[in-house]
C-alpha positions as CSV (number, residue, x, y, z in Angstrom):
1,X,19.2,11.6,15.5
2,X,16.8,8.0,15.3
3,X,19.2,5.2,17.0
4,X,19.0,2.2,14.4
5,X,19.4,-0.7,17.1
6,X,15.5,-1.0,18.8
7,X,16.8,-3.0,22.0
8,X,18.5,0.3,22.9
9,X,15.4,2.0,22.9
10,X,13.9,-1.3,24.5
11,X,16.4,-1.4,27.2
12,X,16.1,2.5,28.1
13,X,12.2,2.1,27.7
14,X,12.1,-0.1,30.3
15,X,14.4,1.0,33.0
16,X,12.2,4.6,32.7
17,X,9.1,2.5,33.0
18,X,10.5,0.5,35.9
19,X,11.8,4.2,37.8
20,X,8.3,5.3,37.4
21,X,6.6,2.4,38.8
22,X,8.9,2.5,41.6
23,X,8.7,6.2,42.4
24,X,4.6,5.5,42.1
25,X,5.0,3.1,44.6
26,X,2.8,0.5,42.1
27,X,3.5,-1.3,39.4
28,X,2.3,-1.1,35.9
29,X,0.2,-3.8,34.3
30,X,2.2,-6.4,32.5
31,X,2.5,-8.7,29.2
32,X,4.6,-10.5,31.6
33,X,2.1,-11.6,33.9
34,X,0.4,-13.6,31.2
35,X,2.0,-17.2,31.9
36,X,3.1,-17.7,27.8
37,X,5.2,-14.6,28.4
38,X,9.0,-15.3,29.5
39,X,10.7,-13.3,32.2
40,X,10.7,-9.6,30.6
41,X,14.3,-9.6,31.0
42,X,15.1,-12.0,28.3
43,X,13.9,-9.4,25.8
44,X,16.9,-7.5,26.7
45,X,19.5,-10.3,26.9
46,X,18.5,-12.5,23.9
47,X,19.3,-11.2,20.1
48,X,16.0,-12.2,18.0
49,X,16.7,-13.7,14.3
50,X,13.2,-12.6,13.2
51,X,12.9,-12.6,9.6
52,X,10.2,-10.2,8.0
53,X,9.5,-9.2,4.1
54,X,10.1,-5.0,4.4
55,X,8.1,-4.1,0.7
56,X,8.7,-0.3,-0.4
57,X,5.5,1.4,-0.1
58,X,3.8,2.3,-2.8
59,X,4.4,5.9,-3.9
60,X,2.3,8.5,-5.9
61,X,1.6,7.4,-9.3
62,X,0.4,10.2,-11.8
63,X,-2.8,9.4,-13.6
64,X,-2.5,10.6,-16.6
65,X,0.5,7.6,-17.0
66,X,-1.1,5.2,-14.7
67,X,-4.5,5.4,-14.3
68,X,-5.0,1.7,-13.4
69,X,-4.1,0.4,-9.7
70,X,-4.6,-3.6,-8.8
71,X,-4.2,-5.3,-6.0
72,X,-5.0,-8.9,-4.1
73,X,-7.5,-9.1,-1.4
74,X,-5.5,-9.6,1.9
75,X,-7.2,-10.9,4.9
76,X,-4.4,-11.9,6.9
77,X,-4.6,-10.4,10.7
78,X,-1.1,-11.7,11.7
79,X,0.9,-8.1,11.8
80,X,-0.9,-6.7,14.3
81,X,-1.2,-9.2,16.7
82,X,2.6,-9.5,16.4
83,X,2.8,-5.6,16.8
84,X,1.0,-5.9,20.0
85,X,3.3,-8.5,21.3
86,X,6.2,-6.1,20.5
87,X,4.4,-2.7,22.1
88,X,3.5,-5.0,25.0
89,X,7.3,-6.2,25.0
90,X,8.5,-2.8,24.7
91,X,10.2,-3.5,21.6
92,X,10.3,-1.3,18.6
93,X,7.8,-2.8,15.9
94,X,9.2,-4.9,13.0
95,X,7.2,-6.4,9.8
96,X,4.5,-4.1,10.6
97,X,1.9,-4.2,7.1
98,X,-0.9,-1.6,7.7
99,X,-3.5,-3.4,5.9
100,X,-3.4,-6.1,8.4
101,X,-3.5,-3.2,11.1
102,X,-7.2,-2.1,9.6
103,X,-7.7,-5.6,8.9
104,X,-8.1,-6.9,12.1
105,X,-11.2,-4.9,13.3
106,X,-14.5,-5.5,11.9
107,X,-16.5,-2.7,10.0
108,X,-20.3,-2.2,10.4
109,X,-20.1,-2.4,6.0
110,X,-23.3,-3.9,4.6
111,X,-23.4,-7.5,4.1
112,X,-25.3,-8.8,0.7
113,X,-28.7,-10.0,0.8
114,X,-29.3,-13.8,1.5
115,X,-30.6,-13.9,-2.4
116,X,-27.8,-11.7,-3.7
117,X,-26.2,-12.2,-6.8
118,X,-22.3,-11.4,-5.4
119,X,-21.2,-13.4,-2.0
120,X,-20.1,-9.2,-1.0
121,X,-20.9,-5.9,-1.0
122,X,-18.6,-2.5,-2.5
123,X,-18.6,0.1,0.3
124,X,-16.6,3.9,-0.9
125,X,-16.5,6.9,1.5
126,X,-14.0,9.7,0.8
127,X,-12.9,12.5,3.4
128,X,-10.5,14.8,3.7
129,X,-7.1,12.9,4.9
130,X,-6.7,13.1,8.4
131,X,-2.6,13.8,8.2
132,X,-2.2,15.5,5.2
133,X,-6.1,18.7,5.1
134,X,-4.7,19.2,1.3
135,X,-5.1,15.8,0.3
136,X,-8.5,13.3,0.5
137,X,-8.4,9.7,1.7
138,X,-10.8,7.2,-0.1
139,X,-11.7,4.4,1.7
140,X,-12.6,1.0,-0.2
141,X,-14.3,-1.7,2.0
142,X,-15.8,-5.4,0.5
143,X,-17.7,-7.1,2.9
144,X,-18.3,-10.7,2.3
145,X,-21.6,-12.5,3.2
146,X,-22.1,-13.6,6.5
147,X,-23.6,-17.0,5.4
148,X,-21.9,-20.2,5.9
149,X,-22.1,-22.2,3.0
150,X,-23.4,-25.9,2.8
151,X,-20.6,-27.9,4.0
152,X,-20.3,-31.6,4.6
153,X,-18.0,-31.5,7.5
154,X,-14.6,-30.0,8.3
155,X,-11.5,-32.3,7.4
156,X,-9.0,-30.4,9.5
157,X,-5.1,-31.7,10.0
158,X,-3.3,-30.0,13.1
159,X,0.4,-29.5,12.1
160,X,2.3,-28.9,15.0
161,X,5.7,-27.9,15.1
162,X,7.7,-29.7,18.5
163,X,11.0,-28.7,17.6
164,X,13.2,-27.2,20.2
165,X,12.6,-24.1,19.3
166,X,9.3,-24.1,20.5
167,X,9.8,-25.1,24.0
168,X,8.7,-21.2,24.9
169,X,5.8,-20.5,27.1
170,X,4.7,-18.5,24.4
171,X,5.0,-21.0,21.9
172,X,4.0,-25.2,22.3
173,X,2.3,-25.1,25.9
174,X,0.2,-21.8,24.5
175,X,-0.3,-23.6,20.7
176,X,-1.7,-26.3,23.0
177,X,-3.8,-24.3,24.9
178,X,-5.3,-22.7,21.7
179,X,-5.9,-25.9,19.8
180,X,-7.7,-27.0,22.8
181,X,-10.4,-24.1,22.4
182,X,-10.9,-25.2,18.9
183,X,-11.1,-28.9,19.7
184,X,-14.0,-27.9,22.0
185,X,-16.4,-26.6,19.3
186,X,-15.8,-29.9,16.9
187,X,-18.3,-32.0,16.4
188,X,-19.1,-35.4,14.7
189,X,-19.5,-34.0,11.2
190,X,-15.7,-32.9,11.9
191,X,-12.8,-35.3,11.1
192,X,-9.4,-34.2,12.7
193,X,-6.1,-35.7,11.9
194,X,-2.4,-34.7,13.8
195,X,1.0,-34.7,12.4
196,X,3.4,-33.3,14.2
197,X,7.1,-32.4,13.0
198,X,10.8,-31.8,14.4
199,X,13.9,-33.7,12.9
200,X,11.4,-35.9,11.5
201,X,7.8,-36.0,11.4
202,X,5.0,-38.4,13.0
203,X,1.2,-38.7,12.9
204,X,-0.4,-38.7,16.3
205,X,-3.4,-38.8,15.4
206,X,-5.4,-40.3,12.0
207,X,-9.3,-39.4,11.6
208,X,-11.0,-38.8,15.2
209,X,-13.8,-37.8,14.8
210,X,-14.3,-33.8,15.8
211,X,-16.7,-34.9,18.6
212,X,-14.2,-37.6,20.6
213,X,-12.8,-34.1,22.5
214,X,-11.0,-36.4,25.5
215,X,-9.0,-38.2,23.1
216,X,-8.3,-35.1,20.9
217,X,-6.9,-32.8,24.3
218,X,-5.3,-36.2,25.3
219,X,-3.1,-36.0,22.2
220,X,-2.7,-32.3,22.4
221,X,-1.2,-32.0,26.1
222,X,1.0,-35.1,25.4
223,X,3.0,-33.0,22.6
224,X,7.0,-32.1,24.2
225,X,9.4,-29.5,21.7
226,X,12.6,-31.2,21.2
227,X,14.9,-31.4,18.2
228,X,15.8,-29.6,15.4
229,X,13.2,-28.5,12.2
230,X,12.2,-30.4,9.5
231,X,8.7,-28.6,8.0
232,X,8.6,-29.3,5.0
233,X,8.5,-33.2,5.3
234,X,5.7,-32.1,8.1
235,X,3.8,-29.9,5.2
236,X,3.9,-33.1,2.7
237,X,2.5,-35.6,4.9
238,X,-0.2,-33.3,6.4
239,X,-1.2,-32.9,2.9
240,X,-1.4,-36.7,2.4
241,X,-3.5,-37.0,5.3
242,X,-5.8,-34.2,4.1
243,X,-6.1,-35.5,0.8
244,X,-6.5,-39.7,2.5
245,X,-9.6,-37.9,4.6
246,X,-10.7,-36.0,2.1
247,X,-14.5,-34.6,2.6
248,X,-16.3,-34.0,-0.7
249,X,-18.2,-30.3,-0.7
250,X,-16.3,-30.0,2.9
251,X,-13.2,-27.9,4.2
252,X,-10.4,-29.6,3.6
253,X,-7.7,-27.8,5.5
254,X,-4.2,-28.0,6.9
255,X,-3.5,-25.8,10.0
256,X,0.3,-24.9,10.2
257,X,0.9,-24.3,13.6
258,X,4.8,-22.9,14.6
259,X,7.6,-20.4,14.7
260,X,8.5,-20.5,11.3
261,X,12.2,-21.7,11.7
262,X,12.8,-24.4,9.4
263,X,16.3,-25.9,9.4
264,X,16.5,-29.4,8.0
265,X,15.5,-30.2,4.6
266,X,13.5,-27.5,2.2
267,X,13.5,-23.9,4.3
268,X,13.9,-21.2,1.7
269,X,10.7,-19.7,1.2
270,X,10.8,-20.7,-2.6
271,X,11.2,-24.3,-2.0
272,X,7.9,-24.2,0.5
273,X,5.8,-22.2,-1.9
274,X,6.7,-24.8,-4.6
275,X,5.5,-27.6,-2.5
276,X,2.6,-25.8,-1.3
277,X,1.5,-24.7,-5.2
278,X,1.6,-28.1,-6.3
279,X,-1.0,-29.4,-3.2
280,X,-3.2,-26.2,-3.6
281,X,-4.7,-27.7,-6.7
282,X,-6.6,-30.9,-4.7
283,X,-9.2,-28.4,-3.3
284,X,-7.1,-28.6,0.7
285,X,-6.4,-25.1,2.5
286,X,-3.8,-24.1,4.6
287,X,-3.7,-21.8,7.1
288,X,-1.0,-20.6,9.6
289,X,-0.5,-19.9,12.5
290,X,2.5,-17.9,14.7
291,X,4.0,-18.3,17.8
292,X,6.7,-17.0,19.9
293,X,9.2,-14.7,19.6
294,X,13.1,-14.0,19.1
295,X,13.2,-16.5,16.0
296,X,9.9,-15.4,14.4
297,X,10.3,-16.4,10.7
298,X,6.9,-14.1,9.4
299,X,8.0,-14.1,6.0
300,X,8.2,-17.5,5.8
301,X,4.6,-18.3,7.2
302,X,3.0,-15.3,5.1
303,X,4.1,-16.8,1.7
304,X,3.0,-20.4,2.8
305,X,-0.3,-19.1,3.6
306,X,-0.7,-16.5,0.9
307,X,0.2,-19.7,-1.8
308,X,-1.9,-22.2,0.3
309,X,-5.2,-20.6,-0.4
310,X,-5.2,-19.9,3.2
311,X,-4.9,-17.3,5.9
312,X,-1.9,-16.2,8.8
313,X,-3.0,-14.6,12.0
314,X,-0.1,-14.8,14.4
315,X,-1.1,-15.4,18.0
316,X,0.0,-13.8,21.0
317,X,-3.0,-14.7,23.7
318,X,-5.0,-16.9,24.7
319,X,-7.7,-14.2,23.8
320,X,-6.2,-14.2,20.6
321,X,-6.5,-17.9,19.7
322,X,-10.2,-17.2,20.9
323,X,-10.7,-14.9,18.7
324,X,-8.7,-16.5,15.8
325,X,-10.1,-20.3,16.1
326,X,-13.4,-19.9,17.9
327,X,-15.3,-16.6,17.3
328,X,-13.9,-16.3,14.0
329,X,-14.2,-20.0,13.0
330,X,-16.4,-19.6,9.9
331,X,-14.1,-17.0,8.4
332,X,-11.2,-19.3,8.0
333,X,-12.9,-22.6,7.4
334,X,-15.7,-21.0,5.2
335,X,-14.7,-19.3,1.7
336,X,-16.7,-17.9,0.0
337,X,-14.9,-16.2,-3.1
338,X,-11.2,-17.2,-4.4
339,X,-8.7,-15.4,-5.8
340,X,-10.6,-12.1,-5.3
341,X,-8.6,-9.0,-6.6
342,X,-9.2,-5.1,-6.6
343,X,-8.7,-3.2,-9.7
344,X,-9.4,0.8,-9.4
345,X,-9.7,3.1,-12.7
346,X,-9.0,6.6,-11.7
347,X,-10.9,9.6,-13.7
348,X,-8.4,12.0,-14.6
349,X,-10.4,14.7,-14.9
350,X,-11.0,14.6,-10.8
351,X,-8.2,12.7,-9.0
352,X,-4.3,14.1,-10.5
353,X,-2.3,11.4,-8.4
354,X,-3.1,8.4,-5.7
355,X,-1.1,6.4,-3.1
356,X,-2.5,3.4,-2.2
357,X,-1.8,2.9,1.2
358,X,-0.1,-0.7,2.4
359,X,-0.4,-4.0,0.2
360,X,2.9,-3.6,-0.8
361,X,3.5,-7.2,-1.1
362,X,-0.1,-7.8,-2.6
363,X,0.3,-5.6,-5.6
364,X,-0.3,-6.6,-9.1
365,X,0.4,-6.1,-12.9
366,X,-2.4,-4.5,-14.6
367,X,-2.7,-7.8,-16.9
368,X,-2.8,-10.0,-13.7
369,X,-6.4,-8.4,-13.4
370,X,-8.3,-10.4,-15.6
371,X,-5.3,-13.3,-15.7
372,X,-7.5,-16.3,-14.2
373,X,-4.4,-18.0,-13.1
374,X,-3.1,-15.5,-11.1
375,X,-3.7,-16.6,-7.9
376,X,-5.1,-14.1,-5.2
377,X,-6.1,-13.4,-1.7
378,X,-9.2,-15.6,-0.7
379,X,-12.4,-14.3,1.5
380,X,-14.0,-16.0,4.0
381,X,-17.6,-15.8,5.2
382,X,-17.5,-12.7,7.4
383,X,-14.0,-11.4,6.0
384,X,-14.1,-8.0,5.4
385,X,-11.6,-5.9,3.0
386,X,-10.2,-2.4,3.5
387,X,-8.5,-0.4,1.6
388,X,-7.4,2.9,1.5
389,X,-5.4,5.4,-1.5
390,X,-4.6,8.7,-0.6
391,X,-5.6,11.4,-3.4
392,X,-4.1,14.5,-4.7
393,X,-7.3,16.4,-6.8
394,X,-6.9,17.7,-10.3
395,X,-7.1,21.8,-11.1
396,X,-9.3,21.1,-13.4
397,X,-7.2,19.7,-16.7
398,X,-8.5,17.6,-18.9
399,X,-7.1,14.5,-21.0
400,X,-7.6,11.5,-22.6
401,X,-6.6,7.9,-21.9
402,X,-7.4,4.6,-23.6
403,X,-9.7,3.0,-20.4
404,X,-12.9,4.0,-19.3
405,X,-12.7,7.2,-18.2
406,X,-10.8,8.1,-21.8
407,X,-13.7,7.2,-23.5
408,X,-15.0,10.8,-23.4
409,X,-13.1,14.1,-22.0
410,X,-12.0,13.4,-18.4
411,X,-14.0,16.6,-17.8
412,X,-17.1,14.8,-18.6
413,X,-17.4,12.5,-15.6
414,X,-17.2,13.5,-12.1
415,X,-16.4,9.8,-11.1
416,X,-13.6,9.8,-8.1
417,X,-12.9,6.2,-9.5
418,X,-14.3,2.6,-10.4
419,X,-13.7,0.0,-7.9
420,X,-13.7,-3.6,-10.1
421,X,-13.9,-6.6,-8.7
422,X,-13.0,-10.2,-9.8
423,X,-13.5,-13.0,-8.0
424,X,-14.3,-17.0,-8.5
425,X,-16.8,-19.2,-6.6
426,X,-15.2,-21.6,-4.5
427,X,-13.9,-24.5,-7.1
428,X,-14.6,-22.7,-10.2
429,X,-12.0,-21.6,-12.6
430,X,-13.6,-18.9,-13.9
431,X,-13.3,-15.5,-12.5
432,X,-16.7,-12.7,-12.6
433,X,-16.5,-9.3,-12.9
434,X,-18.3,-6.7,-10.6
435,X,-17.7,-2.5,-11.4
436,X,-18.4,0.1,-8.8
437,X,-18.4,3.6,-10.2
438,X,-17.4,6.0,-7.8
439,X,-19.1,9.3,-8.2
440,X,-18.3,12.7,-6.5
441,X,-21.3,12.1,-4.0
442,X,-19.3,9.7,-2.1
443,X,-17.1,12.7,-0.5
444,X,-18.5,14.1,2.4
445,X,-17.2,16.1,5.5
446,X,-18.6,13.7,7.8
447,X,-17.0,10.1,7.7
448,X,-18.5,7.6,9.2
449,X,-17.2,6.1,12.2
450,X,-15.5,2.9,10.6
451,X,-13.8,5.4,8.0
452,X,-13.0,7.4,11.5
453,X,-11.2,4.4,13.1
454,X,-9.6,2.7,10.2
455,X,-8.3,5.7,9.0
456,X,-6.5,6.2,12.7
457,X,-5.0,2.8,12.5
458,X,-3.6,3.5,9.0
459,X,-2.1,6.8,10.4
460,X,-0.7,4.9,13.2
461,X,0.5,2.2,11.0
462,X,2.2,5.1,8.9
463,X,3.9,6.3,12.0
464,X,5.4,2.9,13.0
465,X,6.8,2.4,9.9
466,X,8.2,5.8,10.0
467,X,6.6,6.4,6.5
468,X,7.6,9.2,4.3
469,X,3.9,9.6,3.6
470,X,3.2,10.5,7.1
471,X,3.1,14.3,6.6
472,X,1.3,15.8,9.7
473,X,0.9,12.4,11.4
474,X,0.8,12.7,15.2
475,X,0.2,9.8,18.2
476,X,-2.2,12.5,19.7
477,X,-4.2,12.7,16.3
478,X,-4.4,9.1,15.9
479,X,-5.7,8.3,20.1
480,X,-8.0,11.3,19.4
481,X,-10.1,9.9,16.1
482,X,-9.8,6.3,17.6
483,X,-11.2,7.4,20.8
484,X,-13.9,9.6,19.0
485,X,-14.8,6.0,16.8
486,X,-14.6,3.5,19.5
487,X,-18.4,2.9,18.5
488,X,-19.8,-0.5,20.1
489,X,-16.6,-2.4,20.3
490,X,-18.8,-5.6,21.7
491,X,-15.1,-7.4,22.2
492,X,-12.9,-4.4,23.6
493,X,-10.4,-4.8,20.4
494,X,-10.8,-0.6,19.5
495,X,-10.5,0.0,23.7
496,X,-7.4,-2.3,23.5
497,X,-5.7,-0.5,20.3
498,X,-6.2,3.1,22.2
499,X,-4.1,1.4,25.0
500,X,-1.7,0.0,23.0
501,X,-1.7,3.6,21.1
502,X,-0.7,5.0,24.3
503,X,2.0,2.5,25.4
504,X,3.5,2.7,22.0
505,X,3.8,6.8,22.9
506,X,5.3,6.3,26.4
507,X,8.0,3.8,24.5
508,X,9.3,7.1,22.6
């Protein structure tokens, strides 16, 4: 029988890790010894209020009734990094979202030509599904153009939460620490601007210019947590800034930095999406991101960024604020389609039923397809989009339906699927189409290596959510195929998620 309360399996985790170390005669390497982690003890002692958005997964939908299956782009890395901190604090996983799991890593997917007509590329591979031989597993990636577009300068406006509860290690002195990376790589094209927020909310800092770095880090290490949360009144008049400094044909963007736990003023998500919708309009951004731990409010920052036009990454590390705000810079200052959403067709006559695995919370109505106003995920230049849907193949019937593939006899076509597109240039209202027809030549018995490793982070993300999809999935499948798809891993990131892998099996 599964115990429902994690910090039992927490506490025993660690008193078995602690007997081994001692019988060893060594001691394991540690979270702990990072200086933003607390005392490993608290984890036990302290009874988290983290707040998460658990979707249902989306189950098996027939074809012949729903042949249709739309979703937003998602490019938000958050989950995982937040996963890692809860392996690495030998905690049992909460909010975990598998696309932001395969999201994380980068996939050697073609990027378009300088002169290309869309600012990505479609890449489709289908295998046989690694947890389930009877079923195959497509895989979906859009890879968007490595290009920076023509900007005029970065308007960027730090909004920093100081409220008590981020007197953490792990939260202010690290958000410090990881601002002051980003600070370094400004320049004087850059404008920066700082509000910060806690029963009520100040601006430290109006228009420096990106280059005056002293002044900038002077500001930063100055910042104390003290006093209770006010963000919305924080979100407003970071927007005011944004919009006062505005840069036309720049990036205009707000950068949310906290713990999510608002208590004074507007806090329900509903009342900060509505504040955020009505700024998104003027052309500014925001992004978010998390800190700390025990009070973690990730729902909260995931619909602010998600209605901002904007990203979530959570951060952990000081490694991960590297990779977050320096070597990923471009993909979250630089879009380079909006609203870009996924629709697949599926051909009857080849594919009986389909799962698509994760996006639970970035599904959407058929009609929301081709629904300009329906806002949707945004890509960055870089960003790269995976997706998978697990497949249950046809005998052989045939049908009819009143989209593409019901134009003739399903038998006609040996089309898996078509992957459409829609996306809009940055400003533009207008949304274009692009259609990817899936034939049966995209199957093949040797996947590639990105298919290889995203495929074993999905299967590990199915395990941690202790999916009833997860048929044969095993932790020795999933360390296997990552280990056999490691490829060149410049960064260590696929080396890091094997580790992690393995602590996550030593936790059960």
């Amino acid at each position: 029988m599964k115990t429902k309360n994690p910090w039992i399996i927490a506490g025993i985790a660690a008193i078995v890790l602690a007997l081994a170390a001692g019988c060893s005669g060594g001691s394991p390497s540690s979270p702990y010894e990072d200086p933003y982690y607390e005392d490993e003890w608290r984890y036990e002692e302290m009874d988290p209020q983290e707040e998460y958005n658990n979707s249902e997964e989306t189950p098996f939908k027939n074809v012949a009734t729903s042949p249709l299956s739309t979703f937003s782009s998602d490019v938000d890395t958050a989950s995982y990094s937040n996963m890692r901190r809860q392996i690495n604090a030998r905690q049992a996983p909460q909010g975990v979202r598998i696309e932001e799991l395969v999201n994380y890593f980068d996939y050697d997917y073609p990027a378009p030509s300088k002169n290309a007509e869309h600012p990505f590329t479609v890449t489709t591979e289908v295998a046989d599904c690694p947890w389930e031989p009877s079923h195959q597993l497509a895989m979906i990636g859009v890879q968007a153009t490595r290009s920076i577009p023509t900007s005029a300068g970065n308007n960027i406006v730090f909004l920093i939460d100081v409220s008590g509860s981020m007197e953490s290690p792990n939260k202010l002195p690290l958000l410090i620490d990881s601002f002051s990376l980003m600070v370094g790589n400004l320049t004087d094209t850059d404008v920066v601007s700082i509000v910060t927020y806690a029963g009520s909310n100040k601006i430290a800092a109006d228009s420096i210019p990106g280059s005056n770095h002293k002044e900038l880090l002077g500001i930063l290490k100055s910042l104390k947590a003290g006093g209770s949360t006010g963000g919305a009144a924080g979100i407003k008049t970071a927007y005011e800034l944004a919009a006062k400094n505005f840069i036309e044909g720049g990036n205009n963007r707000v950068i949310l930095a906290t713990d999510g736990d608002f208590n004074v003023g507007p806090s329900t998500d509903e009342q900060l999406i509505s504040i955020i919708e009505e700024r998104r309009a003027l052309g500014i951004y925001i992004s978010v991101l998390g800190f700390g731990a025990y009070n973690l409010k990730d729902s909260k920052m995931e619909a602010i960024a998600d209605h901002g036009n904007g990203n979530y990454a959570y951060i952990d590390t000081l490694n991960e604020a590297k990779k977050v705000l320096v070597d990923e810079f471009d993909s979250t200052m630089f879009v380079v389609a909006q609203d870009l959403k996924l629709q697949v067709e599926f051909n009857g006559g080849v594919v009986e039923q389909y799962r698509l695995i994760g996006y639970n919370n970035r599904r959407l109505d058929d009609e929301d397809f081709a629904n300009d106003k329906k806002d949707a995920g945004d890509v960055g230049a870089g960003h790269s989009v995976t997706a998978f849907y697990e497949l249950i193949l046809t005998d052989g019937a045939s049908g009819t339906s009143e989209h593409k593939y019901g134009e003739t006899t399903w038998g006609d076509s040996t089309d898996y699927f078509t992957v459409s597109v829609r996306y809009k240039n940055p400003g533009e209202e207008t949304s274009i189409l692009v259609e990817n027809p899936v034939a049966d030549s995209a199957y093949t018995k040797n996947p590639s290596v990105n298919f290889q490793f995203a495929s074993a982070v999905t299967e590990f993300g199915l395990i941690l959510i202790d999916s009833q999809y997860q048929s044969q999935a095993s932790i020795g499948t999933v360390i296997s195929a990552a280990s056999a798809a490691v490829g060149e891993d410049p960064y260590g990131l696929r080396a890091e998620f094997i580790d992690l892998v393995k602590a996550y099996e030593r936790l059960q």
